[in-house]
C-alpha positions as CSV (number, residue, x, y, z in Angstrom):
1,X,-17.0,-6.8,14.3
2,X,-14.7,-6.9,17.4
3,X,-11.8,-9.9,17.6
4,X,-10.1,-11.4,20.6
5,X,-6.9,-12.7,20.5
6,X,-6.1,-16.4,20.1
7,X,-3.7,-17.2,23.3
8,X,-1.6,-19.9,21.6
9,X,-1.2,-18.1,18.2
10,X,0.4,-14.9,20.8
11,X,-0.2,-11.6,20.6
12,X,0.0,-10.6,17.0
13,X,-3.3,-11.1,15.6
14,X,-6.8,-11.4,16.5
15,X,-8.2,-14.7,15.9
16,X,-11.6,-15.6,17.3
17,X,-15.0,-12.9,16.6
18,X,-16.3,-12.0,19.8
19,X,-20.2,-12.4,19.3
20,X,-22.0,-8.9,20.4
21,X,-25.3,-8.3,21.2
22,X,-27.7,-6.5,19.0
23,X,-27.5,-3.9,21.9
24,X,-23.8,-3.9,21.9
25,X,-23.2,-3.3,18.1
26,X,-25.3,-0.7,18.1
27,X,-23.5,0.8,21.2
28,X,-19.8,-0.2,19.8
29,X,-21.5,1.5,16.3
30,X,-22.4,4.9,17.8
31,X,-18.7,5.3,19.6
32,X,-17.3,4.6,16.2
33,X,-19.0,7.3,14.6
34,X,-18.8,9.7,17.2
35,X,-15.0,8.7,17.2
36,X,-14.7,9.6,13.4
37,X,-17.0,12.6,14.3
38,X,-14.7,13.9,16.6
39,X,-11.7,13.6,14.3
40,X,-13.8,16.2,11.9
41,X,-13.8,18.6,14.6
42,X,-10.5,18.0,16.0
43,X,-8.4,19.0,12.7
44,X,-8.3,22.9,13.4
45,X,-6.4,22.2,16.8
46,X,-4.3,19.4,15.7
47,X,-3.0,21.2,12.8
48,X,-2.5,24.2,14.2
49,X,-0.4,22.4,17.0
50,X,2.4,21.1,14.0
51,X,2.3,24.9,12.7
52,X,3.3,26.4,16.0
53,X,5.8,23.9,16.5
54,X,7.5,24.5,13.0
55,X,7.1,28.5,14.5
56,X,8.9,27.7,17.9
57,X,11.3,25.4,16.0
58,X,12.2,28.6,13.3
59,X,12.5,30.7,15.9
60,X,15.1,28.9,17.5
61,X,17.5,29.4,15.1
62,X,20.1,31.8,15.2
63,X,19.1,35.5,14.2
64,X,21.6,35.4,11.8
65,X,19.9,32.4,10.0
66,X,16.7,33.9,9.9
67,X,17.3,36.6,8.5
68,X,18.5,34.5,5.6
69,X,15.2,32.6,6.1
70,X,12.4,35.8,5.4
71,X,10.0,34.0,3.9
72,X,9.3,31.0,6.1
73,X,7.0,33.0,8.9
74,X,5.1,34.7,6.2
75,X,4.2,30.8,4.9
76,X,3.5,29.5,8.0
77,X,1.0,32.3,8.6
78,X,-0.7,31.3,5.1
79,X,-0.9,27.8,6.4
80,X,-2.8,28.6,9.7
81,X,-5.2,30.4,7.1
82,X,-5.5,27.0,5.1
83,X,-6.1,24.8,8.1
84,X,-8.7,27.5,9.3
85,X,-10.2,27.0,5.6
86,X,-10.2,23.5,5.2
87,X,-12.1,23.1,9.4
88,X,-14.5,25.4,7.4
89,X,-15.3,22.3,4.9
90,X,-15.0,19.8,7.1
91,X,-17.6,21.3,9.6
92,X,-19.8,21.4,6.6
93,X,-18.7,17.6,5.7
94,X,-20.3,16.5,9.1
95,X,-23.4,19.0,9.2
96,X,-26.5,16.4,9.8
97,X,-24.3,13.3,9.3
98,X,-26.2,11.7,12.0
99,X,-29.2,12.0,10.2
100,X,-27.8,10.1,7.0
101,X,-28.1,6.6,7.5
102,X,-31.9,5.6,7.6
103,X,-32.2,3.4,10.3
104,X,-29.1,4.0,12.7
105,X,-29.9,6.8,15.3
106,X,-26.7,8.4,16.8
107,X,-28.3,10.3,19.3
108,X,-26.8,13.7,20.6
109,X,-23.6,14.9,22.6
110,X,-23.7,16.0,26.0
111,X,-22.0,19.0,24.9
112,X,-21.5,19.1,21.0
113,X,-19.9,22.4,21.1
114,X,-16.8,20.6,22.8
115,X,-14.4,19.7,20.6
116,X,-12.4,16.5,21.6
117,X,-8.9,15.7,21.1
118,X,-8.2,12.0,18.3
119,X,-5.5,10.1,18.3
120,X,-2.6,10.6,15.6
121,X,-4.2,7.9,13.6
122,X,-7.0,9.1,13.1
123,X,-5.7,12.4,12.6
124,X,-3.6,10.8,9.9
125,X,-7.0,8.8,8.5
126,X,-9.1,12.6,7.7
127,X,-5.6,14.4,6.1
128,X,-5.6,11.3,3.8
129,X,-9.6,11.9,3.2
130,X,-9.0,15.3,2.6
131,X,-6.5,13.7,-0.4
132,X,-9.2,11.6,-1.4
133,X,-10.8,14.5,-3.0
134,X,-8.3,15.2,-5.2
135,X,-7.8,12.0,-6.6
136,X,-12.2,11.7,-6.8
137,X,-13.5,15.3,-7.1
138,X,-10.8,17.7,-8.7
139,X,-9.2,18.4,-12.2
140,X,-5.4,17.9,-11.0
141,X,-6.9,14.3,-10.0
142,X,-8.3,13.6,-13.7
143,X,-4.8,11.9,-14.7
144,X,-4.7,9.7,-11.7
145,X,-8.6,8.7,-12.0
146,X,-7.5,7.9,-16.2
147,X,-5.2,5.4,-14.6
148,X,-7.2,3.5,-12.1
149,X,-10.5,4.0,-13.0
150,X,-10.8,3.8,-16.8
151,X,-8.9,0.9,-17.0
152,X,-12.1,-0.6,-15.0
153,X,-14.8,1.5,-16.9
154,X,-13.7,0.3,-20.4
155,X,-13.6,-3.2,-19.2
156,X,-17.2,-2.6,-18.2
157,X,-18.4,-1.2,-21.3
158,X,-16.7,-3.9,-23.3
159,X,-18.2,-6.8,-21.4
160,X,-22.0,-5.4,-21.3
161,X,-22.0,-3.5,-24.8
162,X,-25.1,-1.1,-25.0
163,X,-26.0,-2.2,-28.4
164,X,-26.3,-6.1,-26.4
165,X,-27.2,-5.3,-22.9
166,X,-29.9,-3.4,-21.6
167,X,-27.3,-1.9,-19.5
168,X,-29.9,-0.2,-17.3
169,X,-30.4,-3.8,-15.9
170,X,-26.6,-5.1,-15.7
171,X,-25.7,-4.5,-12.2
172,X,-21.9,-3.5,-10.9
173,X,-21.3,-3.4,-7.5
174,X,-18.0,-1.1,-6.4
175,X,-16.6,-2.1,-2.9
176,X,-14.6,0.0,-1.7
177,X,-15.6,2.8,-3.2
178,X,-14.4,5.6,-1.3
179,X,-15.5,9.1,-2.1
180,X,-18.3,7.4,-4.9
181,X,-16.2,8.7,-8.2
182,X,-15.9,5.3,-9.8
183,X,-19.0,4.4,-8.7
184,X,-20.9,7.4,-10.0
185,X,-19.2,7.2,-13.3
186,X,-20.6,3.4,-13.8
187,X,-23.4,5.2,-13.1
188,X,-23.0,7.8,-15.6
189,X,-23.0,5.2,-18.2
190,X,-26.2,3.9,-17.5
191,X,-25.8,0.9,-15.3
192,X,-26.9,0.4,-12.2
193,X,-24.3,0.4,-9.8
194,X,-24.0,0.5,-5.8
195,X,-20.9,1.4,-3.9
196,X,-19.6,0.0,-0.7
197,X,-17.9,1.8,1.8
198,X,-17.3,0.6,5.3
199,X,-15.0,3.7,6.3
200,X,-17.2,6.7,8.2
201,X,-14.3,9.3,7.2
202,X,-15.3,8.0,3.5
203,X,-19.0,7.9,4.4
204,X,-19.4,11.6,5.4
205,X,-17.0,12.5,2.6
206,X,-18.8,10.5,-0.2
207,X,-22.4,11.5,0.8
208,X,-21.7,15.3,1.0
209,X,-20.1,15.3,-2.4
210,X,-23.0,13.1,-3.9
211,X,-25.8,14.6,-1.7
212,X,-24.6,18.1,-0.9
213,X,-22.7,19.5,-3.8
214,X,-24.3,21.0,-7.4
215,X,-22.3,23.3,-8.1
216,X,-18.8,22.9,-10.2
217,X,-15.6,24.3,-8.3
218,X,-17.4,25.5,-6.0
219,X,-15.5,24.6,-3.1
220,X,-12.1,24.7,-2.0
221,X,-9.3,23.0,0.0
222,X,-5.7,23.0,0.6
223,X,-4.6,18.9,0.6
224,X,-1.0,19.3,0.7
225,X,-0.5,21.9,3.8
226,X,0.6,18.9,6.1
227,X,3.5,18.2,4.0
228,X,6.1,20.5,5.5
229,X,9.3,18.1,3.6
230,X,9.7,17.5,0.3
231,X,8.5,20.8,-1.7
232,X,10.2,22.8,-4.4
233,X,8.4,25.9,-3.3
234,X,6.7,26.9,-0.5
235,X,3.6,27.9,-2.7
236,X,2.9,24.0,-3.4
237,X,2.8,23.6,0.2
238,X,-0.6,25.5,0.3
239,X,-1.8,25.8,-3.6
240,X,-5.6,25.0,-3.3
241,X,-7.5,22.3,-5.5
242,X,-11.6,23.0,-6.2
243,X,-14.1,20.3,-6.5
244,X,-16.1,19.1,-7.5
245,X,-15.5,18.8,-11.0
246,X,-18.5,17.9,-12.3
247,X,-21.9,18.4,-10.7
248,X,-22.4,15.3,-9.1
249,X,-26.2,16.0,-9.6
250,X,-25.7,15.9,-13.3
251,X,-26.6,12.4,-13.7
252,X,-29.4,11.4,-15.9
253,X,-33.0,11.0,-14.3
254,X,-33.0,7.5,-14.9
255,X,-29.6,6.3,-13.4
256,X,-29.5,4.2,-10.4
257,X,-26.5,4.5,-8.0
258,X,-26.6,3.8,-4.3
259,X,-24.3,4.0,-1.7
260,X,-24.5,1.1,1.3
261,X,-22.4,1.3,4.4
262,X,-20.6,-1.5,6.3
263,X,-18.4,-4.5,5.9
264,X,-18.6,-5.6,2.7
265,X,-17.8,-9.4,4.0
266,X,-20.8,-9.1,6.4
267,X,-23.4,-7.6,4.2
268,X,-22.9,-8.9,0.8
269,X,-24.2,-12.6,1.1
270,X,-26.8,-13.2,-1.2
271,X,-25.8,-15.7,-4.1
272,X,-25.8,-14.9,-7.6
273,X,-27.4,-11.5,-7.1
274,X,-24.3,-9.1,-9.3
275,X,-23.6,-8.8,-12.9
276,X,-19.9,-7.3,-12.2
277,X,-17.9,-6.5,-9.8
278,X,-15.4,-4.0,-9.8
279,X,-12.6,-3.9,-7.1
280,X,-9.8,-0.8,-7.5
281,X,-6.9,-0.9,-5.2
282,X,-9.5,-2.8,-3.0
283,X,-8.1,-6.7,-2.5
284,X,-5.6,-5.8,-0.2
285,X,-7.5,-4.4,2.4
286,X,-8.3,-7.6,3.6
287,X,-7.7,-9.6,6.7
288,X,-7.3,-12.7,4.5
289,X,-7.7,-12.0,0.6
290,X,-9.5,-15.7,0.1
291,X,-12.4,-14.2,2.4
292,X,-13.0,-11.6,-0.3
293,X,-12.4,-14.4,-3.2
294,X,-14.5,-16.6,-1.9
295,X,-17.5,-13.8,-1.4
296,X,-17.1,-12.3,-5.2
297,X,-17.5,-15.5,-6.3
298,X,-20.8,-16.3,-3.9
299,X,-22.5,-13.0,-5.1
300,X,-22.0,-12.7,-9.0
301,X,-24.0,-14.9,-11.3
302,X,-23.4,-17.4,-13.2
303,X,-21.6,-15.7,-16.0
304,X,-20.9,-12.4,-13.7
305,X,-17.0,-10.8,-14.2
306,X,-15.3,-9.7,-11.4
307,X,-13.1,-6.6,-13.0
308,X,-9.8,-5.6,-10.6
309,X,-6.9,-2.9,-10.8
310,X,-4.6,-2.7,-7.5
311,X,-1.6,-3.3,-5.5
312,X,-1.0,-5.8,-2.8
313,X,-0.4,-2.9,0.1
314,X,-1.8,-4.9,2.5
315,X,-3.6,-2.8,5.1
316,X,-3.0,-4.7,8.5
317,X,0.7,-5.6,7.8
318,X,2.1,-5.2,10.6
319,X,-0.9,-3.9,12.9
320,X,-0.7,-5.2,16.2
321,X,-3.5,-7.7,17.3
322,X,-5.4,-7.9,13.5
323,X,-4.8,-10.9,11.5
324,X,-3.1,-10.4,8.1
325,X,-1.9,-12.4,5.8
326,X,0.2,-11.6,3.1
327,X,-0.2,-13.1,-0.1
328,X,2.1,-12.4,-3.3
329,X,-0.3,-11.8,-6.7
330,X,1.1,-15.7,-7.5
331,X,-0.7,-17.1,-4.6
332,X,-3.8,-15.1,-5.0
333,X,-4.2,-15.8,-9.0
334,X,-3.6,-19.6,-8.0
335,X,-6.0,-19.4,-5.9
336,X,-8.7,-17.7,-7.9
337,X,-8.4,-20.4,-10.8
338,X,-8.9,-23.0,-8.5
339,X,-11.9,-21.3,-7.0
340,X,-13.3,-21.8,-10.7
341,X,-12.7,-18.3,-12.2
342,X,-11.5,-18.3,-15.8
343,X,-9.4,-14.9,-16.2
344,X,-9.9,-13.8,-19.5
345,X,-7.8,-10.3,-19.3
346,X,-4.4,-9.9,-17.6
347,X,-1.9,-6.9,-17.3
348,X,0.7,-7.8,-14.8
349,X,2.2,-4.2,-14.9
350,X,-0.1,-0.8,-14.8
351,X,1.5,1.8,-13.6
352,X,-0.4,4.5,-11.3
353,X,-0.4,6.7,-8.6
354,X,-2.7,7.5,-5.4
355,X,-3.6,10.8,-3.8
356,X,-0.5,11.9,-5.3
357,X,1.1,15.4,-4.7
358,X,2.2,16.0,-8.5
359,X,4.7,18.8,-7.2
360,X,6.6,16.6,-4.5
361,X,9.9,16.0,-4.6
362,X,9.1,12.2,-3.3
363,X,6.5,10.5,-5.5
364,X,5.5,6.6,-5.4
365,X,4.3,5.0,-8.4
366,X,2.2,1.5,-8.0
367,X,2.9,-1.1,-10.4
368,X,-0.7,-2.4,-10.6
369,X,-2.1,-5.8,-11.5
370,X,-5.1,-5.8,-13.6
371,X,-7.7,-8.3,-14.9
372,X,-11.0,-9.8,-15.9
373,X,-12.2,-13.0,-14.2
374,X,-15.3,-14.6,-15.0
375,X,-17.3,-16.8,-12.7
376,X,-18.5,-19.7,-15.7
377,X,-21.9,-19.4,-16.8
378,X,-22.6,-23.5,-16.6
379,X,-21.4,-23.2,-12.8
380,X,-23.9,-22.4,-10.1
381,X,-22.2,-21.0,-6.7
382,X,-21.9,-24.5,-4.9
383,X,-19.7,-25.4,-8.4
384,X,-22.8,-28.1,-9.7
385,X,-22.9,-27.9,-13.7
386,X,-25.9,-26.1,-14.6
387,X,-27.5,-28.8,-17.7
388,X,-28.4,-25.6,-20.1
389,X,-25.1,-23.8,-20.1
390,X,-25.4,-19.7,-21.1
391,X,-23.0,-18.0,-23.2
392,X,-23.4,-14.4,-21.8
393,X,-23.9,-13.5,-18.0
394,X,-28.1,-12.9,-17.2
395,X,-27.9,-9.8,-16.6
396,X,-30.7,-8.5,-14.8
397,X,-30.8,-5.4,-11.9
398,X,-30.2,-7.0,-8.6
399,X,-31.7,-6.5,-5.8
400,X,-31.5,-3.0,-4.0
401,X,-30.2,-3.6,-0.1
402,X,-31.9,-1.0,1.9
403,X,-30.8,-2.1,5.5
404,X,-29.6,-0.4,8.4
405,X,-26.4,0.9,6.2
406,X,-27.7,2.6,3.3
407,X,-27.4,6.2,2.9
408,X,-30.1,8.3,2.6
């Protein structure tokens, strides 16, 4: 949804939602994704472009110093062959994504041979996509995964015990949920569970891993070739990873996972409708944090746990014309109690990492909140005591959302 910005509050964040036509979302929708599209197809030439100019720059050294220097051409060659490798995948990524969504209709390109030139940012958004499979889909991201993701999946199995719950019937909902990992594992385990994903670069991404892919390792590409500082060796700069894994197919024949596109502000609205939900390095993607507060709270059930692991790296900080505000964890767990949640588990300090390059010489490390909140099983969502208080959430499979965003 598009914003205007408020004149008295200046020109550093958008305040008021423009109100669209139905015509006009669906016209503002279809540039989007033809936006993203092009970004796909874009990657061979933009990359290529920073390879030639680390060529022109080498070769304007002295001769002297290159001589010193005989390895750096023959890596720069390898590294055109990697970019030529990974536009290989990522023209597979976006084969038939506009058939993927089962009631959106992207239509065709007047020339969809032509490749169009994307702006640095989104540039920047697919190389971190490209990431995103090693932290989801590959062995070197099974450590990072142990840190962020199990902390949330033990939770999950501890709340909803299989010898208590017909877990088949306790719902989790993932927002968020990137290239489906987390998601899929919920799955895994027998619950149903439904990722959210309002990010196209994502969407492709998640649905050609979950859709496309049954074979293990079977595919290749080189993550870290647009690092050109920071490496020990040249040969981390263009080491490969495979994925997937595990054959994302592999899930047993009665597990229930779905993927639903879009905003999850705008299309998760129905009251008391979730068992769980579980939010990892999620919370600060927000405009304003309370809006996602205030939702999790509408949408589980009386009794429901909302599970969380992140940082506070909020996305909009400093973004001209978006809205951002920046709370500290203190502010935000204030906030939460006095919403009505009673946080029942609290770790103040995990330590983790994301998309990281385990070979770089500059590495950042997240020092993580975690915890378990519980939305009271006497409260309804308006906050009216319910007369027959429950001691354990109802669990019971929510309903399936099969609108305009969900993936085939």
């Amino acid at each position: 949804m598009a914003e205007t910005t408020g004149e008295e509050d200046g020109p550093y964040f958008n305040k008021e939602r423009i109100k669209f036509t139905p015509e006009e979302e669906v016209k503002l929708e279809r540039q989007h994704f033809w936006k993203v599209m092009d970004a796909f197809r874009y990657y061979r030439i933009h990359v290529q472009e920073q390879v030639k100019r680390a060529e022109r720059q080498f070769r304007s050294l002295p001769q002297r110093h290159q001589m010193l220097l005989p390895g750096v051409l023959p890596n720069l060659t390898r590294i055109g062959q990697c970019v030529d490798h990974n536009q290989e995948v990522l023209q597979a990524i976006v084969l038939n994504c506009i058939n993927m969504f089962e009631n959106m209709e992207y239509g065709e390109r007047e020339d969809p041979r032509k490749v169009r030139p994307s702006s640095t940012f989104d540039m920047d958004k697919l190389k971190s996509t490209i990431k995103q499979f090693v932290r989801d889909w590959s062995e070197v991201g099974k450590a990072e995964r142990e840190t962020c993701y199990w902390p949330l999946i033990h939770e999950i199995q501890r709340l909803f015990p299989s010898d208590q719950y017909d877990v088949s019937k306790v719902s989790v909902l993932v927002p968020g949920a990137g290239l489906g990992r987390l998601a899929w594992e919920i799955s895994r385990l027998g619950f149903v569970c439904q990722g959210n994903e309002w990010s196209f670069f994502m969407l492709f991404s998640s649905n050609f891993v979950l859709n496309r892919c049954d074979k293990v390792n079977s595919l290749t590409l080189y993550p870290w070739i647009h690092q050109f500082s920071n490496n020990k060796k040249s040969s981390d700069q263009t080491r490969p990873i495979s994925f997937p894994d595990v054959d994302p197919q592999s899930l047993p024949p009665t597990s229930d996972l779905s993927m639903v596109a879009g905003d999850f502000l705008e299309i998760y609205n129905e009251p008391d409708s979730w068992d769980c939900v579980a939010t990892c390095f999620f919370i600060d993607t927000a405009h304003n944090v309370m809006d996602y507060v205030e939702t999790i709270w509408k949408i589980l059930k009386p009794g429901g746990v909302w599970v969380n692991l992140g940082p506070l790296l909020y996305h909009f900080e400093n973004m001209a014309n978006e809205l951002s505000v920046e709370l500290s964890y203190e502010d935000i767990r204030a906030a939460i109690i006095k919403y009505g949640f009673h946080i029942e588990v609290e770790r103040e300090s995990v330590q983790t990492t994301y998309t990281e390059n385990d070979r770089s010489m500059l590495r950042y490390v997240y020092d993580c909140v975690f915890f378990v909140a519980r939305k009271p099983a006497y409260l309804y969502a308006n906050g009216q005591r319910d007369d027959h208080p429950q001691s354990t959430p109802p669990a019971a499979k929510s309903p399936r959302r099969e609108g305009t965003g969900s993936l085939t």
